[in-house]
N, C-alpha and C positions, 0 to 999 in steps of 0.2 A: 621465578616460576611463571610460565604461561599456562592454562586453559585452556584448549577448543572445546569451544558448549557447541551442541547442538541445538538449537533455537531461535526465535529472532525472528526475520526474515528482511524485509523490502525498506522495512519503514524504520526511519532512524528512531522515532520513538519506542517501536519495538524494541529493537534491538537495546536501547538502553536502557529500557524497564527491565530484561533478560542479564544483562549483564548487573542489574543494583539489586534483582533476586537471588541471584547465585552467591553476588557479593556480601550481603546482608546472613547469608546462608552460612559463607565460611567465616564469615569473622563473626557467627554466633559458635561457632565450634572449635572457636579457641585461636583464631590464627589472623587476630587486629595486630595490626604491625607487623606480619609478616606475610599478608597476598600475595596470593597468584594474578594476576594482571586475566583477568575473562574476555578472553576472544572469541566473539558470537558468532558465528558464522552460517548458520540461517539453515539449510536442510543439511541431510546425511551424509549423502554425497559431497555436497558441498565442505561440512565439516573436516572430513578424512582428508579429502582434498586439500585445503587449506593445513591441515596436521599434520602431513606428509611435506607439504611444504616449509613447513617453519622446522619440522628438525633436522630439512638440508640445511637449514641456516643457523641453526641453533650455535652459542655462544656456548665454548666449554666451560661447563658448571652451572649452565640455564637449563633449568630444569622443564621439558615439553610434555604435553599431556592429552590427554584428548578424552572426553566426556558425551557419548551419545545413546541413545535410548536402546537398548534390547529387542524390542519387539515384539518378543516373544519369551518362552520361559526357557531356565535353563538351569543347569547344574550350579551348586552355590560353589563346586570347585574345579569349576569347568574357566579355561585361560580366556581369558576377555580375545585375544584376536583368533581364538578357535572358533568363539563366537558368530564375531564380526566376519569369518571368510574373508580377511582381508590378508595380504603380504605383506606382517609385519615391518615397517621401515628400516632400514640399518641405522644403527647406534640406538635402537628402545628396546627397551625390554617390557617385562607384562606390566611395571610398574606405569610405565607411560599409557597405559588404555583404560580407561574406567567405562562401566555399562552404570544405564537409570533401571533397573530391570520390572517391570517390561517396560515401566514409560516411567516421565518424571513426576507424572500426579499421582501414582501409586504410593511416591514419598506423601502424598498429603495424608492419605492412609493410616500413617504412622504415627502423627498428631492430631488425630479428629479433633481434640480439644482446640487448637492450634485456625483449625478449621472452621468450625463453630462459632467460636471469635472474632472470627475475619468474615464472617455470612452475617451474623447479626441473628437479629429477628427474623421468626418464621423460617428456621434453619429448623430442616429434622434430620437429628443425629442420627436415628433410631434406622434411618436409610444407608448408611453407610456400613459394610462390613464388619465385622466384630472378629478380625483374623488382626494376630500378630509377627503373621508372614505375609509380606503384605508381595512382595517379591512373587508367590504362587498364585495372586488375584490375575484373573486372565483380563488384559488389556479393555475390551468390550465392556466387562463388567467393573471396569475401574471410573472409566469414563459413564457409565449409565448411574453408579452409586452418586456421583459426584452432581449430575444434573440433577437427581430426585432429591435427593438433600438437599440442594441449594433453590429449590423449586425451581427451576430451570435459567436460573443466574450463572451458574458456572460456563466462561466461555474459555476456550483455550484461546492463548494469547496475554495480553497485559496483565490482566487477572490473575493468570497464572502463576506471574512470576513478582506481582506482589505477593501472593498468599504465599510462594515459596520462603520469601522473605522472615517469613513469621514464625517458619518451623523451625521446632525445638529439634539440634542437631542430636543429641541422645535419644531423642525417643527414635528418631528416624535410624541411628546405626543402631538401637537394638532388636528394631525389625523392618532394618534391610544391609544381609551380611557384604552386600556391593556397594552401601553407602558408606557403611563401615571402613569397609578396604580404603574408599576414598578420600574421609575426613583422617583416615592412618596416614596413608602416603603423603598426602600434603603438609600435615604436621612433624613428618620424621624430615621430608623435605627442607620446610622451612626451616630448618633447626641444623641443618647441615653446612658446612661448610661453604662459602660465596666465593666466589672465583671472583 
């Protein structure tokens, strides 16, 4: 199984703090010994790009994927590439596209406590939304919760994707039905037949 994450960018350090957050993420959600390989691939563009390329190349029974932020709000049964406006690839299906909806710090949302922990001292909780659809928080307001609570500590980047690391993957699929979808597919995934 491969991943395209959306995130990263220039700097190798980046990009491998992105990749030990996501990793640290799915192997809390049940799926140590059997990963997905996280391929970071730095903006949106860039991402799609690169995920379109790898499933010309894809190995029968390598399972391809592709993981990038929403932007916006949307239907919890609305198809990920209805989404994204993009021409699905030939050989994926809806299986192969996962959305962060609307962005991937909304998952932080999901475990304040998770949150709190990783801030320390002088963290106010009390700043942070008190919604368990965190998926309907408008992007704007995901990002301003996050800097008031963190007294203005929260940067997007490194940070990011350490504290990703911390999150409890159940509290996050049971409020966000897209993160859900995608700690399912990887787990029915891994569990399936290898070529």
């Amino acid at each position: 199984m491969k991943i395209y994450v959306e995130g990263g960018g220039d700097s190798p350090d980046l990009n491998k703090a992105c990749r030990s957050g996501f990793g640290k993420l799915f192997e809390r959600a049940g799926l140590a010994g059997r990963m997905p390989r996280v391929v970071v691939c730095g903006s949106r563009a860039e991402t799609i790009k690169d995920f379109c390329t790898a499933t010309g190349r894809a190995q029968q029974g390598e399972f391809v994927c592709l993981l990038v932020d929403s932007e916006a709000p949307i239907k919890e049964d609305a198809s990920p590439w209805a989404v994204l406006d993009w021409q699905q690839p030939a050989g994926t299906s809806d299986e192969s596209a996962h959305l962060m909806v609307q962005c991937m710090e909304a998952w932080f949302l999901a475990d304040t406590r998770a949150v709190e922990l990783f801030f320390g001292r002088n963290f106010r909780g009390n700043a942070l939304p008190k919604r368990s659809d965190v998926e309907k928080i408008p992007k704007r307001d995901v990002f301003t919760a996050l800097e008031r609570a963190s007294m203005g500590r929260y940067r997007k980047g490194r940070l990011s994707f350490d504290l990703l690391g911390t999150l409890n993957p159940a509290k996050l699929a049971a409020a966000s039905p897209y993160a859900a979808r995608l700690f399912d597919t990887l787990r029915r995934k891994a569990q399936g037949p290898r070529a």
